[in-house]
N, CA, C and O of each residue as an XYZ file, in Angstrom:
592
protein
N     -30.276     -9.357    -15.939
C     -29.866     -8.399    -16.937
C     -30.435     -8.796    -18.306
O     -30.896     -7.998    -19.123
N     -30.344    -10.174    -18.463
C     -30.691    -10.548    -19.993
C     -32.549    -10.172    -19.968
O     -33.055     -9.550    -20.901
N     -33.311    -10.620    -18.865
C     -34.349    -10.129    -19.173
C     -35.243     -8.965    -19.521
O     -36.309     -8.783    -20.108
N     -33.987     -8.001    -18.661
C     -34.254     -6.179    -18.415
C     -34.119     -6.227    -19.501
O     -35.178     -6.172    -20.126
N     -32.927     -6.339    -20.282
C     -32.416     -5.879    -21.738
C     -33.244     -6.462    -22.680
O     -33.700     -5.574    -23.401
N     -33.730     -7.807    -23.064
C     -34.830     -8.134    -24.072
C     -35.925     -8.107    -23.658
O     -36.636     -8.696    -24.472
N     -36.727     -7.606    -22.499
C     -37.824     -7.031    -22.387
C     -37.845     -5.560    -23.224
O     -38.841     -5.176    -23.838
N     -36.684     -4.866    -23.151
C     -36.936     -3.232    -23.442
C     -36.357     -3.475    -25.136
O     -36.690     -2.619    -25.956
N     -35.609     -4.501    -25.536
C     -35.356     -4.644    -26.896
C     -36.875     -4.940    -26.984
O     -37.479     -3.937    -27.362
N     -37.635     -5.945    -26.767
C     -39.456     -5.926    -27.109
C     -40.037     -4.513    -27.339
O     -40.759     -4.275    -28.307
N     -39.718     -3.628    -26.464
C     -40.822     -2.809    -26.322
C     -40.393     -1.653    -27.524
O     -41.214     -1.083    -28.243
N     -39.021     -1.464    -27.559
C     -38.760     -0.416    -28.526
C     -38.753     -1.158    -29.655
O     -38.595     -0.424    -30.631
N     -38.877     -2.507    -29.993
C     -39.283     -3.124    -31.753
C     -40.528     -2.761    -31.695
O     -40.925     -2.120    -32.668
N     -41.469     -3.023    -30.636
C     -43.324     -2.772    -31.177
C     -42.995     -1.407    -31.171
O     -43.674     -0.968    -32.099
N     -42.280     -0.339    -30.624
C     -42.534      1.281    -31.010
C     -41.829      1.784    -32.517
O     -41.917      2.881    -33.070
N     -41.038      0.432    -32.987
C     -40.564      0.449    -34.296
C     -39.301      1.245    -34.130
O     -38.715      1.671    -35.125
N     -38.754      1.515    -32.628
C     -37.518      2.007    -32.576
C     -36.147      0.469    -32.977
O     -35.566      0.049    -31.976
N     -35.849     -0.064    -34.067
C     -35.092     -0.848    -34.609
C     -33.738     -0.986    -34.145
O     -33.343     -2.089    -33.766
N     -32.851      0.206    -34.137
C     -31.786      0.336    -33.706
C     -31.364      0.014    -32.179
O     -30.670     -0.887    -31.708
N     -32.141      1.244    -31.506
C     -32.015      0.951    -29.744
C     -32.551     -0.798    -29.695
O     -31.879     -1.557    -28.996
N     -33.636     -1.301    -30.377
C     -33.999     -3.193    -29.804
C     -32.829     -3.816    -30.187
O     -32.351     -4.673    -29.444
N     -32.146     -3.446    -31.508
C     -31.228     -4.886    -31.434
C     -30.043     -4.411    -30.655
O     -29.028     -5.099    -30.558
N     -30.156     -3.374    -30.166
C     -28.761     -2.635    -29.262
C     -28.836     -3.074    -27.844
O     -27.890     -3.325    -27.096
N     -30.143     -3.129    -27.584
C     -30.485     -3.871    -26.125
C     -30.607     -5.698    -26.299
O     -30.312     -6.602    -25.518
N     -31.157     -5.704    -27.638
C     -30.765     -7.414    -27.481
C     -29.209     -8.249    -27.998
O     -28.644     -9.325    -27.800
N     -29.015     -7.125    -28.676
C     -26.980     -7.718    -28.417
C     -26.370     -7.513    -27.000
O     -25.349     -8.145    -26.731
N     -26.790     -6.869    -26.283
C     -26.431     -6.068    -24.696
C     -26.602     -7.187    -23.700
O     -25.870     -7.376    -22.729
N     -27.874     -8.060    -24.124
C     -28.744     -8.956    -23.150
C     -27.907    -10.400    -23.660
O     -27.124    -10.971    -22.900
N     -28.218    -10.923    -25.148
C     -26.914    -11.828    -25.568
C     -25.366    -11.631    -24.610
O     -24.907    -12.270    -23.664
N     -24.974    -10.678    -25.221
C     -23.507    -10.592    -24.318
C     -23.237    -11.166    -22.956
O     -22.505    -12.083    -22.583
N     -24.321    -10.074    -22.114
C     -24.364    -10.323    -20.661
C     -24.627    -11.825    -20.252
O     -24.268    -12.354    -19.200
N     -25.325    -12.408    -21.291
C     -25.642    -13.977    -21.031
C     -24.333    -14.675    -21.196
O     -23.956    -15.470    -20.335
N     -23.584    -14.405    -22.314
C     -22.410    -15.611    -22.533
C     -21.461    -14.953    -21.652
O     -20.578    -15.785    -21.446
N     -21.044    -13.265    -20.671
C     -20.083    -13.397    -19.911
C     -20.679    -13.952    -18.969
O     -19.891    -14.667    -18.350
N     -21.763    -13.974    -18.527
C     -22.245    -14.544    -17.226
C     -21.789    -16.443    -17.206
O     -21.468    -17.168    -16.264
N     -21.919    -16.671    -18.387
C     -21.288    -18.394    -18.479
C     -20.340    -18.433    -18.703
O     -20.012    -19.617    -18.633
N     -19.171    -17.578    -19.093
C     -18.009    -17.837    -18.910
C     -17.396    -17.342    -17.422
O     -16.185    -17.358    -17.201
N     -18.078    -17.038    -16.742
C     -17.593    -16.337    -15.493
C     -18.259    -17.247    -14.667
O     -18.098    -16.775    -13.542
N     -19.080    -18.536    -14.535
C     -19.491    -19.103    -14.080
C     -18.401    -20.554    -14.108
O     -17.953    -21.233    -13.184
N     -18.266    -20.630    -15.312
C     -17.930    -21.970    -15.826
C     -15.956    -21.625    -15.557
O     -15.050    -22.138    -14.900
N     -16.073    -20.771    -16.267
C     -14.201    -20.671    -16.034
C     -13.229    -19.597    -14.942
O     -12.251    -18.881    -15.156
N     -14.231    -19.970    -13.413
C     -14.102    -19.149    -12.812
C     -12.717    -19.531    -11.736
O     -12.965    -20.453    -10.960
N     -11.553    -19.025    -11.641
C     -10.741    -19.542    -10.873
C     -10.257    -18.768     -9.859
O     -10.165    -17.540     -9.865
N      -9.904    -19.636     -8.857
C      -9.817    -18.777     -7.358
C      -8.321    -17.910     -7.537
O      -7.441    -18.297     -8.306
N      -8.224    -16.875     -6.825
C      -7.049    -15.894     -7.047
C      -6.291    -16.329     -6.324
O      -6.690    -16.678     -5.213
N      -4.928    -16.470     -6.673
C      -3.416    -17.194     -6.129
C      -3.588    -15.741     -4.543
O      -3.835    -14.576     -4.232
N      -3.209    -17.110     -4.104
C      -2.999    -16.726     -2.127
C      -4.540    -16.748     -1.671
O      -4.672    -16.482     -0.477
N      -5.635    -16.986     -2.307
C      -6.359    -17.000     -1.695
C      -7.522    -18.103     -1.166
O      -7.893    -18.981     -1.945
N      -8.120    -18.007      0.296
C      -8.042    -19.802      0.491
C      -9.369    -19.980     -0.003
O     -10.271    -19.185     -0.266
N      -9.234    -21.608     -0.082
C     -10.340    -22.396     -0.383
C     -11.009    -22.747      0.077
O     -11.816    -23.381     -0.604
N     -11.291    -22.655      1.672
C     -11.964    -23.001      2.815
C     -12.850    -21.642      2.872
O     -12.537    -20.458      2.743
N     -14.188    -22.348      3.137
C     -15.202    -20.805      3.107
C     -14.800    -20.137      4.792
O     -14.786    -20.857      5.790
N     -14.583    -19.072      4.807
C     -14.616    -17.888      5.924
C     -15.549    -18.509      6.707
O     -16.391    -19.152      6.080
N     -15.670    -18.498      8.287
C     -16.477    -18.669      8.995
C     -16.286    -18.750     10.280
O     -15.131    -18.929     10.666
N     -17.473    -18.628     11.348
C     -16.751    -18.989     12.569
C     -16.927    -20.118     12.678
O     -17.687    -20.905     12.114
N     -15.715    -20.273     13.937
C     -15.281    -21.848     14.103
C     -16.140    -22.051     15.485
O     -15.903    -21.152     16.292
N     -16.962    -22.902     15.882
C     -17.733    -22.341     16.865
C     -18.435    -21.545     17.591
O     -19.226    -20.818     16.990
N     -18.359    -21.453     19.001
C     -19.030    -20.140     19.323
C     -17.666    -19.255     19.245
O     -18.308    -18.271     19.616
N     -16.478    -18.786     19.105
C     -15.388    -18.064     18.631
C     -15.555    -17.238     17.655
O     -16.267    -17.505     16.688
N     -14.807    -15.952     17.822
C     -14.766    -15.446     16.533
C     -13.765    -15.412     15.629
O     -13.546    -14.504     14.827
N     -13.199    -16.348     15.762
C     -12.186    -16.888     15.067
C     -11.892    -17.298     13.481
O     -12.560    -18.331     13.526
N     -11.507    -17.277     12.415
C     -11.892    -18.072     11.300
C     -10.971    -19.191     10.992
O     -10.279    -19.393     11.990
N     -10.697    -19.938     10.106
C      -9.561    -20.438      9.346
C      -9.439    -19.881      8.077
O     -10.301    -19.218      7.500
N      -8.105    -20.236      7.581
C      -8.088    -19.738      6.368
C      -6.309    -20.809      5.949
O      -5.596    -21.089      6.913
N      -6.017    -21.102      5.005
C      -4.968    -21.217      4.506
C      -3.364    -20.271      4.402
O      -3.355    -19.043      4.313
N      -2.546    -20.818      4.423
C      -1.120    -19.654      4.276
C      -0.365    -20.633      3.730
O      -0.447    -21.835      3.982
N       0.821    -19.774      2.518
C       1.646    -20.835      2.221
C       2.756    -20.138      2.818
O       2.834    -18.919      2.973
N       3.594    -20.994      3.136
C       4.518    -21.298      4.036
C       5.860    -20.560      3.486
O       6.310    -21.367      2.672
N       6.524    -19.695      3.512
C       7.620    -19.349      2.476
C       8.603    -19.609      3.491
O       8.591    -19.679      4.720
N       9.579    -19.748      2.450
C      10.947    -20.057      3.633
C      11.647    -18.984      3.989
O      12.677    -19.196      4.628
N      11.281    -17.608      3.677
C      11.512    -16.407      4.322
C      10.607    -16.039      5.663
O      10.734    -15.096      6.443
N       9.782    -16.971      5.650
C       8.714    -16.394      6.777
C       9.258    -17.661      7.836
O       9.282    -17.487      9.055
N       9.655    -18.851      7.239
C       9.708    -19.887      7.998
C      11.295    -19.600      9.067
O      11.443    -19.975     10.230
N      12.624    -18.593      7.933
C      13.595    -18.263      8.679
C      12.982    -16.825      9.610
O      13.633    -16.444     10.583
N      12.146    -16.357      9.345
C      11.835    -15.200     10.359
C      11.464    -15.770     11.960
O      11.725    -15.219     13.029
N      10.648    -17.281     11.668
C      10.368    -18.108     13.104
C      11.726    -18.305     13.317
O      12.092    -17.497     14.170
N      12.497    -18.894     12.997
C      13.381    -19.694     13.650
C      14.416    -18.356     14.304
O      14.836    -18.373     15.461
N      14.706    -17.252     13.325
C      15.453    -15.916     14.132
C      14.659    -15.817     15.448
O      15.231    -15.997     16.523
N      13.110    -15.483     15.359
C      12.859    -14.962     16.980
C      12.960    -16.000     17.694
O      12.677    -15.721     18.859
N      13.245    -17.133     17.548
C      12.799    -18.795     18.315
C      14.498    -18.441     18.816
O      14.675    -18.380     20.033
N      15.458    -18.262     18.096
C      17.091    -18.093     18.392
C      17.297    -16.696     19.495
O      18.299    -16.527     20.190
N      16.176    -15.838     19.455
C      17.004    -14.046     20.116
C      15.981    -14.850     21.518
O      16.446    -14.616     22.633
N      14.381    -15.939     21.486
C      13.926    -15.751     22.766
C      14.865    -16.874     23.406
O      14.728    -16.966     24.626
N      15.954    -17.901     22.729
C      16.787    -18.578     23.473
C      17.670    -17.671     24.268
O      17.797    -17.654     25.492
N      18.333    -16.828     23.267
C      19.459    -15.560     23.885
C      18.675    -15.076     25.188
O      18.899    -15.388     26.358
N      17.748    -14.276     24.696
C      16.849    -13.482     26.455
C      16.764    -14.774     27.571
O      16.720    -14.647     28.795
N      16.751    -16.410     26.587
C      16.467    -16.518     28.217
C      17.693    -17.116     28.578
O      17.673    -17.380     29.780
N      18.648    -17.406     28.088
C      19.260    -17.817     28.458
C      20.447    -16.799     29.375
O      21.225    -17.224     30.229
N      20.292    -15.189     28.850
C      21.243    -14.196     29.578
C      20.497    -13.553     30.652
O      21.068    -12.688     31.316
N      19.101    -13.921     30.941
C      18.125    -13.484     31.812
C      18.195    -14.813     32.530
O      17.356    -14.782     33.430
N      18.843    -15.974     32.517
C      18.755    -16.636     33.705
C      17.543    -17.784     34.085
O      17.433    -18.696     34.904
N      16.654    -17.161     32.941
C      15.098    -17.798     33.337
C      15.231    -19.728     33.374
O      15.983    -20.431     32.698
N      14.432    -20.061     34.185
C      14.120    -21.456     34.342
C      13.410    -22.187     33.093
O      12.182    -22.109     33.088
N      13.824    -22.663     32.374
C      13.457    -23.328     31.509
C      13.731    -24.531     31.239
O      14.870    -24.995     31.275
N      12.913    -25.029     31.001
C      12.680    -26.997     30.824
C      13.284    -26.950     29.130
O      12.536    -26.941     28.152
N      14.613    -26.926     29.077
C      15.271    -26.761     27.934
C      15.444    -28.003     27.102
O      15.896    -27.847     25.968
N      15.138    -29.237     27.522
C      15.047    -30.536     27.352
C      13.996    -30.129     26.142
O      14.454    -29.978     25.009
N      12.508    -29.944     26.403
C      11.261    -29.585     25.533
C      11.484    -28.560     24.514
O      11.005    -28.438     23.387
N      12.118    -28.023     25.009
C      12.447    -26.423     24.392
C      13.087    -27.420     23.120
O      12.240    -27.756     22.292
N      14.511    -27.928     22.881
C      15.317    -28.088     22.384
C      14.666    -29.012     21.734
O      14.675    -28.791     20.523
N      13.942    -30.231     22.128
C      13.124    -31.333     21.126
C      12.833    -30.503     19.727
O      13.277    -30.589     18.582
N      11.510    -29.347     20.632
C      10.851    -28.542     19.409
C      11.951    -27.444     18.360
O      11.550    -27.083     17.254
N      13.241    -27.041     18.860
C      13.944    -26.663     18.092
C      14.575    -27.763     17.029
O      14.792    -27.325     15.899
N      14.872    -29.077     17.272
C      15.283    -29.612     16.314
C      14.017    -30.102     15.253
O      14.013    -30.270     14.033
N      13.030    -30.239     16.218
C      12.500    -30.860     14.936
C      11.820    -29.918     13.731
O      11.541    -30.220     12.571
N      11.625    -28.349     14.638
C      11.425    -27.655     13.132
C      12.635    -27.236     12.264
O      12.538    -26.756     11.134
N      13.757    -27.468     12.912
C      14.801    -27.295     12.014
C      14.900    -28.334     10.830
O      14.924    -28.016      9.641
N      14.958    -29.706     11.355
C      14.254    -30.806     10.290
C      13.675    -30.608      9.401
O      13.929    -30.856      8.222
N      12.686    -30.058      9.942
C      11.254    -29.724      8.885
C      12.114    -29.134      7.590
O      12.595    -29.661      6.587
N      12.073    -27.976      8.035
C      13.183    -26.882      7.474
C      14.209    -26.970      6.738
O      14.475    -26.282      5.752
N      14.894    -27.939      7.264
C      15.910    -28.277      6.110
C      15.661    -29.645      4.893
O      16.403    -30.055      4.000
N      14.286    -30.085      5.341
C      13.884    -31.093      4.664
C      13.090    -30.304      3.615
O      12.799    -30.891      2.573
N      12.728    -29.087      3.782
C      11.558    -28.217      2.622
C      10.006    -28.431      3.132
O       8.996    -27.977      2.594
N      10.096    -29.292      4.381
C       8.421    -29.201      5.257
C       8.220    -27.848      5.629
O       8.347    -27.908      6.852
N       7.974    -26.598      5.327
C       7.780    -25.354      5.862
C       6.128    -25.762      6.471
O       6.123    -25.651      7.697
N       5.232    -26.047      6.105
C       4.127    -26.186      7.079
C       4.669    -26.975      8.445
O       4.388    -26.569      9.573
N       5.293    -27.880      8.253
C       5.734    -29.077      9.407
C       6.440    -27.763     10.078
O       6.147    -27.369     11.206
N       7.497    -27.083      9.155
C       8.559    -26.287     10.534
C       7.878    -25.283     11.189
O       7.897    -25.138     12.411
N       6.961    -24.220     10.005
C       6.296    -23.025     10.757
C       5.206    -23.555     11.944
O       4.781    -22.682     12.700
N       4.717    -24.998     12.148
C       4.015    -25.359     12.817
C       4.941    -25.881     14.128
O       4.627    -25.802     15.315
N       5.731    -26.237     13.759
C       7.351    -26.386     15.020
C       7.605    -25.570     15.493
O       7.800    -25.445     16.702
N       7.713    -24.374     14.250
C       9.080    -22.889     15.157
C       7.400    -22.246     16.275
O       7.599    -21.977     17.459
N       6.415    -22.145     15.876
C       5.595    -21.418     16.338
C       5.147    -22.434     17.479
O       4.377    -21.843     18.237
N       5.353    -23.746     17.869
C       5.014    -24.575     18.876
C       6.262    -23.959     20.474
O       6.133    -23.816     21.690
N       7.268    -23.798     19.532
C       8.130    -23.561     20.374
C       8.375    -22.153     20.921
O       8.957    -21.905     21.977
N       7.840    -21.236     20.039
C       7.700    -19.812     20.463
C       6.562    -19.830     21.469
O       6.806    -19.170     22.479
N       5.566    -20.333     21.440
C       4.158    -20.656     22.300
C       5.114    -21.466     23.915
O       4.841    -21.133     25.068
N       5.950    -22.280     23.627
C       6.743    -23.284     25.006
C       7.249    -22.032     25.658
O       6.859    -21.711     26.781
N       8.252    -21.203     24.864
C       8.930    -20.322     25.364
C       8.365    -19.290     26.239
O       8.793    -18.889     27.321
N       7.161    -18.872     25.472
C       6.554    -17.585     26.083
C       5.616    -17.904     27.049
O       4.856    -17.101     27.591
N       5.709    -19.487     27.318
C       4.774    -20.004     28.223
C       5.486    -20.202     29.885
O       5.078    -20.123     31.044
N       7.032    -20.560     29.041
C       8.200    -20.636     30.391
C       8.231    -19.230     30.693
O       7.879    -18.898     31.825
N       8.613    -18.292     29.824
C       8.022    -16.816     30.919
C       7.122    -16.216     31.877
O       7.533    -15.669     32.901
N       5.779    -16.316     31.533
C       5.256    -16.025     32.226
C       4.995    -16.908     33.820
O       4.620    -16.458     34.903
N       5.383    -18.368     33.396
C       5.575    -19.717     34.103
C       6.607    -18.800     35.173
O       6.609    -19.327     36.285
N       7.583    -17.412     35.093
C       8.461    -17.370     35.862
C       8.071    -16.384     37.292
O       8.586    -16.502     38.404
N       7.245    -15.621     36.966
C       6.983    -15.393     37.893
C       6.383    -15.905     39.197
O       6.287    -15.294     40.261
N       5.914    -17.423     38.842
C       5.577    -18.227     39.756
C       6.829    -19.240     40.010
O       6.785    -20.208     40.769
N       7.756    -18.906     39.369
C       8.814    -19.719     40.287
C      10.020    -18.655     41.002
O      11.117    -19.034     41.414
N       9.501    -17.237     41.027
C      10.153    -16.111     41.528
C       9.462    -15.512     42.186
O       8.996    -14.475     41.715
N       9.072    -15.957     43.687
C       8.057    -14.745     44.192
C       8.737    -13.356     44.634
O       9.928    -13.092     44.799
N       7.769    -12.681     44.748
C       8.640    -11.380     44.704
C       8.893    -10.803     43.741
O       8.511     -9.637     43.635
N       9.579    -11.388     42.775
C      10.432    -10.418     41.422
C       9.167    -10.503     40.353
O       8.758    -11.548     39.849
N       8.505     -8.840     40.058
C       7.023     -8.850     39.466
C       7.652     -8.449     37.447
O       6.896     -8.443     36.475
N       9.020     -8.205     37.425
C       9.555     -7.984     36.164
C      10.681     -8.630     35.765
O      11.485     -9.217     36.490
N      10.716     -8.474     34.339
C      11.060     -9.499     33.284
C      11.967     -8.726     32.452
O      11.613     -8.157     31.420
N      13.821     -8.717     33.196
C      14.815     -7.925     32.099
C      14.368     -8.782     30.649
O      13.808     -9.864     30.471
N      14.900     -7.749     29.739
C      14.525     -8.467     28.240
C      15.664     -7.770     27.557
O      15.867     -7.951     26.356
């Protein structure tokens, strides 16, 4: 931009147009010092991550950052509590020993203010749970559905 603009501030001073050159070379100035302040004092926008976008292998997967709120962290632990209820009034076979480890320790987390530690707990244990489900139809032959 700075060059477009004091190239054509050049050309309209040799045509002796005065006004339009220093109008294009204040234009070309400007664009230079926002371009260095937008360089130099440039800061990343709140919620957004710091890790460049990309795939993670051959996946099309990315990473990215999340902060952890403790409204999102009690939203895990509610569905982690209604998939205990389903399984426990549905009867299902569950290795409740594992189950229950991973419930206390994101509760820990949780009440300690670790929300990465718990949302990484409550969601370990939602993953156990929904793993003992489908786990049930192979310990039920025959029965191809799942009261809920």
């Amino acid at each position: 931009m700075l060059g477009v603009c004091w190239l054509l501030a050049g050309v309209l001073w040799l045509a002796d147009l005065l006004v339009p050159a220093v109008l294009f070379a204040v234009v070309g100035f400007v664009a230079v010092v926002l371009g260095l302040i937008m360089r130099f004092w440039h800061r990343e926008p709140v919620g957004k991550s710091t890790v460049q976008a990309g795939n993670l292998g051959k996946a099309p997967y990315v990473t990215t950052t999340c902060s952890a709120e403790n409204e999102f962290v009690q939203t895990l632990a509610t569905i982690l509590g209604e998939l205990r209820e389903a399984a426990t009034e549905a009867g299902w076979q569950v290795r409740w020993n594992e189950f229950e480890h991973l419930c206390r320790e994101a509760e820990t987390a949780s009440q300690g203010g670790d929300n990465p530690v718990a949302v990484r707990s409550y969601a370990k244990g939602i993953s156990f749970m929904m793993h003992e489900l489908r786990n049930q139809q192979n310990r039920k032959p025959g029965d191809s559905t799942v009261d809920l």
